[in-house]
C-alpha positions in Angstrom: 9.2 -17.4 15.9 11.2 -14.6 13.9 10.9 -11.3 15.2 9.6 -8.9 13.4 10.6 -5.8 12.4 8.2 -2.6 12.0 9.4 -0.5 8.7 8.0 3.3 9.0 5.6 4.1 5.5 2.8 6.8 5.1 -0.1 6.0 3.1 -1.4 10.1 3.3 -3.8 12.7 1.3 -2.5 12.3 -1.5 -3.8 8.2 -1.3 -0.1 7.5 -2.2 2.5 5.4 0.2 6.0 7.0 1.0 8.6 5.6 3.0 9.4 8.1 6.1 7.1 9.4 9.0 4.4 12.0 7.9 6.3 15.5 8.7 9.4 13.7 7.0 8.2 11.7 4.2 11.0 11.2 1.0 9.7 12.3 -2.4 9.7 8.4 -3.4 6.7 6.3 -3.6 5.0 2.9 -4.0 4.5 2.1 -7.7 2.9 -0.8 -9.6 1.8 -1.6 -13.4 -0.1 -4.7 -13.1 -1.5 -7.5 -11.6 1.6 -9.3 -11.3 4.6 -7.0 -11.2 6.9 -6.0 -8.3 6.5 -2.5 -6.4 8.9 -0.1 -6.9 9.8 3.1 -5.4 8.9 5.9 -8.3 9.4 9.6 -8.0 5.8 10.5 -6.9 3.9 12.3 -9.3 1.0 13.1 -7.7 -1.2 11.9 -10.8 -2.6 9.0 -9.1 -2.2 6.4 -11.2 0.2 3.7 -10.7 1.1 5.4 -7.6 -2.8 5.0 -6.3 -3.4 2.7 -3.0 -6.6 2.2 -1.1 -6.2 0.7 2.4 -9.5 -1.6 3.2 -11.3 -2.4 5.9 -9.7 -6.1 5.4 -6.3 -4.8 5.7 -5.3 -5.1 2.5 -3.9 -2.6 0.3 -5.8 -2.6 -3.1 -4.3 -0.6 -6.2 -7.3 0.1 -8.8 -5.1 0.0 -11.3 -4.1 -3.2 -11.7 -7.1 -4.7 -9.6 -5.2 -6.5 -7.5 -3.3 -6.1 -3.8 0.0 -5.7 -2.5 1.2 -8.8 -1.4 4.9 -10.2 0.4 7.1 -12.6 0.6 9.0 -12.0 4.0 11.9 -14.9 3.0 12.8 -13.0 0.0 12.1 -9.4 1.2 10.2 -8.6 -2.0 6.8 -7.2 -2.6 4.7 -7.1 -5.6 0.9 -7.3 -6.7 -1.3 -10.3 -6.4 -4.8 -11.5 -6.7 -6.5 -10.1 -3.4 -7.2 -12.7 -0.7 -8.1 -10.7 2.5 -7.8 -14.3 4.4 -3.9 -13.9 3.0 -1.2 -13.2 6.2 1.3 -11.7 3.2 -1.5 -9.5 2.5 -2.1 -7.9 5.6 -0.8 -4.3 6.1 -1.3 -2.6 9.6 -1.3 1.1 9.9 -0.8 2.5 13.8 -2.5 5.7 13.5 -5.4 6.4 11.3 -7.7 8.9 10.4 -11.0 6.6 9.9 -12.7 9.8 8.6 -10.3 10.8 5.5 -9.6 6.5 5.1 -13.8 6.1 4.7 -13.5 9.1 1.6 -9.9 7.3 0.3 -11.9 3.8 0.6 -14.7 5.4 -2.2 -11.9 4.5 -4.8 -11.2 1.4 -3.4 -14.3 -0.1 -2.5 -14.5 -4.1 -3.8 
């Protein structure tokens, strides 16, 4: 079994997903344009957008925009947007400490 290795993002307030810890996040985040492309790191705008995420209840993360989910392939290290299957393992993105108050307002925009 391959170990594997925890990567530190923050899906906060602003219902976008930056890479750091929440005191210490970079001004990059997760960005996607359709159904189909890769996500990229994109200055954040703070326009919602393409840079809008909703983390469900399934543990996916579903981007209204393209009305799809952000999906992986661990081989090739890459991650884009696919169809959303909440049975999918690729699809599955664990958060260690949440706020299940703010995540049940966030989840109004992302509700299936």
């Amino acid at each position: 079994m391959q170990e594997s290795k925890n990567q530190l993002f923050t899906f906060g307030w602003r219902e976008d997903i930056r890479p750091g810890e929440p005191l210490h996040t970079r001004k990059f985040c997760f960005d996607a344009i359709s159904h189909s492309s890769a996500v990229t790191l994109y200055d954040c705008h703070g326009m919602k957008g393409n840079q809008l995420w909703g983390h469900r209840k399934d543990r996916t993360l579903f981007h209204p925009v393209s009305d799809s989910c952000m999906d992986c392939n661990p081989a090739e290290k890459k991650i884009f947007m696919a169809r959303c299957d909440p049975l999918s393992e690729t699809q599955q993105w664990i958060f260690e400490h949440i706020n299940m108050t703010v995540l049940e307002k966030f989840n109004y925009h992302a509700s299936s």
